[in-house]
N, C-alpha and C positions, 0 to 999 in steps of 0.2 A: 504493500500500500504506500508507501514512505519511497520508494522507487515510482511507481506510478506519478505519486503527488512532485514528487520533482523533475521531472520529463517534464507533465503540464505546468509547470512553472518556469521551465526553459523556454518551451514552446511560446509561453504568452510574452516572455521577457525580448525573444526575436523577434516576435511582430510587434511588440514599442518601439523596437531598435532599429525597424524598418519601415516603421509611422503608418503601418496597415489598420486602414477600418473596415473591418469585415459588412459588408453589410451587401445590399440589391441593388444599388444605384445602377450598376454594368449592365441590369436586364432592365434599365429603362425601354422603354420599344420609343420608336422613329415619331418624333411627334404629326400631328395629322396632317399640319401646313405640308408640312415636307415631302410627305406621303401624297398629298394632293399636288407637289410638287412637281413629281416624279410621276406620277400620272401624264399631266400635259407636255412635260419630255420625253412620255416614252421611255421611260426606266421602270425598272424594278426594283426593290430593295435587297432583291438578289445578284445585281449584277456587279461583276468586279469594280473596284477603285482605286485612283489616283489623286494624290494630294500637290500642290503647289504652293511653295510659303514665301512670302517676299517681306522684308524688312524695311526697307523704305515706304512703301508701299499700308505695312504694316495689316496684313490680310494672309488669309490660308483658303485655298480654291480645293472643292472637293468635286472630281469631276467621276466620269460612270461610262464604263461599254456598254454600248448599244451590239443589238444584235449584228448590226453590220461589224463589229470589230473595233469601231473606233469608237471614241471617247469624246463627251460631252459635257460642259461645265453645266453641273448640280446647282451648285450657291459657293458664293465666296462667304468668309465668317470674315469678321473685324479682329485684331488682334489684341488683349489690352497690354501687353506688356510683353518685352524682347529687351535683352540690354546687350551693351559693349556697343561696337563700332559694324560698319559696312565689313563686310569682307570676313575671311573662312576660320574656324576656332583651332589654335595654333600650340595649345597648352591647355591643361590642368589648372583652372582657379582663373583663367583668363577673364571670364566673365564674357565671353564671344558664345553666340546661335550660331551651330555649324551652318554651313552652306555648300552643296554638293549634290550629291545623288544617292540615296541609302533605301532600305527597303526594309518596311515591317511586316515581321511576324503574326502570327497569334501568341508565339510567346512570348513578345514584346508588350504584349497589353497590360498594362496593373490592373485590375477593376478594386485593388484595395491603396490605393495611393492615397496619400496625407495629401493632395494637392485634388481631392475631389476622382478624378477619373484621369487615368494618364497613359501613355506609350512611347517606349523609347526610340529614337531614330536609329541608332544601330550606331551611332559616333564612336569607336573610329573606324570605318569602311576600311576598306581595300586598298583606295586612296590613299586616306588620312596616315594611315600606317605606314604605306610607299614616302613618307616623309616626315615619318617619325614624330608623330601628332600624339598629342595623349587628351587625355579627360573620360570623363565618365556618367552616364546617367543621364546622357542629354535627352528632355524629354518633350512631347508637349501636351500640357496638361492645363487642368483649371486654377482658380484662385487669380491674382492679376501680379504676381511677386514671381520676379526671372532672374537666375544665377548662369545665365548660357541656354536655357530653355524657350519656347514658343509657348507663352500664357496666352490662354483664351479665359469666359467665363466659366463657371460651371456648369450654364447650362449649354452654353455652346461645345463644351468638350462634352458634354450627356451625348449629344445629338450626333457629332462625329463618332464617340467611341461605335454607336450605336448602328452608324452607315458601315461601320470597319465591323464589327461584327456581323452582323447578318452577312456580309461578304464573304467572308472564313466561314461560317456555317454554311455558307453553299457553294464552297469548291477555293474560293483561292485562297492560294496559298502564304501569299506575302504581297503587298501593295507597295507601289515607287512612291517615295517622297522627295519630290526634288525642291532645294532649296535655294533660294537666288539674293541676291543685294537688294534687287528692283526688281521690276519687268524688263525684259531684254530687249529693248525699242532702240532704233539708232538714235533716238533723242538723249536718253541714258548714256547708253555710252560714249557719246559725244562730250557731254558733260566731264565724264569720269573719266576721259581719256590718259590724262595722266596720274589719275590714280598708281599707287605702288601695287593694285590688285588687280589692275585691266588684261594682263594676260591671263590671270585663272578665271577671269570674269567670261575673257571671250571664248575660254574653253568651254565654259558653263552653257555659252552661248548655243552651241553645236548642237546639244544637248537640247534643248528651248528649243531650239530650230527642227531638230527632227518630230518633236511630238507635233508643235504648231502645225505641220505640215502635214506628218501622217494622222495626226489624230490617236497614234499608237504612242506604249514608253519607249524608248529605244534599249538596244543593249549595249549594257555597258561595263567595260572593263576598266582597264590601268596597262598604259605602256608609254615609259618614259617619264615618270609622276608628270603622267598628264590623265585625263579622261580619256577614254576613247570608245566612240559611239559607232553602231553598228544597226543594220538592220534591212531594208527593203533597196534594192538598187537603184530603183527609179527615186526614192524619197532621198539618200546620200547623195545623188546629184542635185539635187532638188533644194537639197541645203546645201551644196558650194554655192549651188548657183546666187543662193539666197544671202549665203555671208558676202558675196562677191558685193551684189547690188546694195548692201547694208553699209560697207565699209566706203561706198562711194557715196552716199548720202551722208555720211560722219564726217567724212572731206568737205563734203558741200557745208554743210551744219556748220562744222569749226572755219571755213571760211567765209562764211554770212554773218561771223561774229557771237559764238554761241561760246560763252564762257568755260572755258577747262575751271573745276572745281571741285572741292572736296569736303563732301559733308560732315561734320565732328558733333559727335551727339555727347553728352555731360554723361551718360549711360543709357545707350539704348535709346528706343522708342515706343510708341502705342498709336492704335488709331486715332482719327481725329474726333470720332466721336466718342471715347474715352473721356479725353482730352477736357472737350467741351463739360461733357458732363462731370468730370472730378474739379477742375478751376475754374471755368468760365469764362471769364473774361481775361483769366490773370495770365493766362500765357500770350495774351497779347498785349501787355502794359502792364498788367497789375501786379499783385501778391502772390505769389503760390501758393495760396490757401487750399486746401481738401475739402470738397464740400462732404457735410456731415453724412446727410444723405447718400449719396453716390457713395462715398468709404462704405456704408453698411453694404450697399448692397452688391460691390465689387469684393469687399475682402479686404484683407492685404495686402495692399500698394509698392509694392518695392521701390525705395529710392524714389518719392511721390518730388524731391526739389530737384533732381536730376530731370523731369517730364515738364516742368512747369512753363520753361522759357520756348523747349523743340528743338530741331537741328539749325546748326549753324551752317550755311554754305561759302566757306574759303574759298574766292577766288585766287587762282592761282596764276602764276606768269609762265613764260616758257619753258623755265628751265624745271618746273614742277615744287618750286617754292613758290608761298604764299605772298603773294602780290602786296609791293609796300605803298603805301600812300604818300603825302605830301611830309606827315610828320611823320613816318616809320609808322603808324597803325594800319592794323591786319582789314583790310578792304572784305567786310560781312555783307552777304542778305538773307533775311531772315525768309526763311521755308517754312510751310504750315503745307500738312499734306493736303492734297486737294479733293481724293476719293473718296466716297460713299458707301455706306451697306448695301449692297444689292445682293438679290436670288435670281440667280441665272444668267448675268452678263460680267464680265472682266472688264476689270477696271481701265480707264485710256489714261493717258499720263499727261498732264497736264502740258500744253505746249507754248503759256506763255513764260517771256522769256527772266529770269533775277533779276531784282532791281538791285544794282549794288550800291552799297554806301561808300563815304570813306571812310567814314570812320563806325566800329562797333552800332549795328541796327537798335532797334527799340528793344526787341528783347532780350538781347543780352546787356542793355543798360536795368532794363526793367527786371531782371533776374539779381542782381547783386551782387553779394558773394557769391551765388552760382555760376555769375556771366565771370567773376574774377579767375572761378575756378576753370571754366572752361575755356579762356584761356591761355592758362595754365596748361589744359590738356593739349591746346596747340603747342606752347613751346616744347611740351614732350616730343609732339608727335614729329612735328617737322626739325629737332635740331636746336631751340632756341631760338 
């Protein structure tokens, strides 16, 4: 008995250790919008899926094969919470959202996660290891608090867990998660062109490129820690032909006068309707106050004065240093995402074009200590 009584007291002492709450949340079933959803698409809640996560952007696309084969966006979700910077998770503790190509399991799914409902991206791939990448646990789950993870609400990760199971109950086996900076638009990478990440960016790209076009995932390996994408002959022509006519509009772009730039977030980001509804007003001049309301009903805010002010956009000069002004200050314009919640359409990127300052914009005046500290995060980033 005294043997017994100590197992189950192991037992229970491992799942506090591993912040498990046993309970039903995982067999929520597909709420009915969604369901009615899926009807006027022509899906099933049996058929396979694929996810799409963008950080800028700040959204997760959950899309669905059709009997033809190819794949349909379902609904985008709003993101509340992603932290660290653009670009791919490089270490342990880093506080970086991987960004890549990974694929979940069924046994990737928690249904007993401390963070509501959750699933692990598989961090570190194939890839990540081809470059000796470390971390662990990268996930995306509920609650609105991110240490390298993709935060949704709880009930928006109810509703995804929910698409991914019924999926695994009726035949597949693991779903593509592919994860990006942005949307892969030549207006993007125009912008980012001299980013220190635009070559793993444009590999990413290939990648983007083949699904947009076949409507399928692509396959994919690792040769030369690089990505390498594989799949239908006619759709791999399809995409040179594609990166071919991209890379000439990014010439055009950057010779029409389209600002090379580099976004620096205080930590991470979230949608704009987060946003709105945690400050108000305040991340466009005010205080970073927490509305009381919204805190109850999001959770636990990670880093709530890192979100207050939004991204910075560093304009940059040729040489991929930060553009100096009249008096040596960092030439800013303040970025406010421009996308919406939408069920069933992908988001467009907005095409108008920075306004820059010269001197530090309103919200990183209007932020304080925050806007000191970010920066701060620029003289890390760039050097001084």
């Amino acid at each position: 008995m005294k043997r017994i009584a100590l197992v189950a007291g192991l037992v229970l002492a491992l799942a506090a250790c591993q912040g498990q709450d046993m309970s039903t949340r995982h067999l929520a079933p597909i709420p009915a919008a969604t369901m009615a959803l899926m009807e006027t698409k022509g899906m099933s809640k049996n058929d396979p899926i694929l996810m799409r996560s963008y950080k800028k952007e700040s959204e997760i696309e959950v899309w669905k094969r059709g009997r033809d084969g190819r794949y349909a966006l379902l609904k985008t979700y709003p993101m509340c919470r992603w932290s660290g910077q653009l670009g791919p998770k490089i270490r342990e503790g880093d506080r970086q959202a991987p960004e890549g190509f990974y694929t979940v399991t069924p046994a990737q799914m928690n249904p007993n996660s401390q963070l509501y409902l959750s699933f692990n991206l598989g961090y570190p791939n194939e890839y990540d290891r081809a470059l000796g990448r470390t971390g662990s646990h990268l996930m995306v789950h509920g609650s609105c608090s991110s240490q390298g993870c993709f935060a949704m609400t709880d009930e928006a990760i109810s509703e995804v867990y929910a698409l991914a199971r019924e999926a695994f109950s009726s035949g597949q086996r693991g779903f593509q998660f592919q994860s990006y900076p942005f949307r892969m638009t030549a207006e993007n990478l125009a912008k980012h062109r001299l980013d220190p990440n635009i070559a793993f960016w444009r590999n990413l790209k290939e990648g983007s490129d083949y699904f947009e076009i076949a409507r399928d995932e692509p396959r994919v390996s690792v040769a030369n820690q690089q990505y390498a994408f594989s799949g239908d002959t006619s759709v791999m022509a399809a995409v040179a032909q594609k990166r071919q006519s991209d890379d000439q509009q990014v010439g055009a772009l950057a010779a029409n006068g389209v600002q090379p730039v580099k976004l620096v977030y205080a930590d991470g980001g979230q949608h704009e309707s987060f946003r709105q509804a945690l400050y108000g007003d305040a991340g466009q001049g005010g205080s970073p106050a927490v509305d009381a309301n919204a805190r109850k009903r999001l959770g636990d805010v990670s880093r709530p004065e890192a979100l207050a002010a939004g991204p910075q956009e560093v304009v940059l000069a040729a040489s991929g240093k930060p553009r100096q002004g009249p008096s040596s200050t960092l030439a800013y314009a303040s970025q406010t995402p421009k996308s919406q919640i939408r069920a069933g359409d992908a988001a467009r990127p907005s095409t108008s074009a920075p306004v820059v300052n010269a001197a530090p914009g309103p919200a990183v005046q209007a932020a304080g200590s925050e806007g000191r500290s970010v920066l701060e995060r620029f003289r890390g980033l760039f050097g001084g």
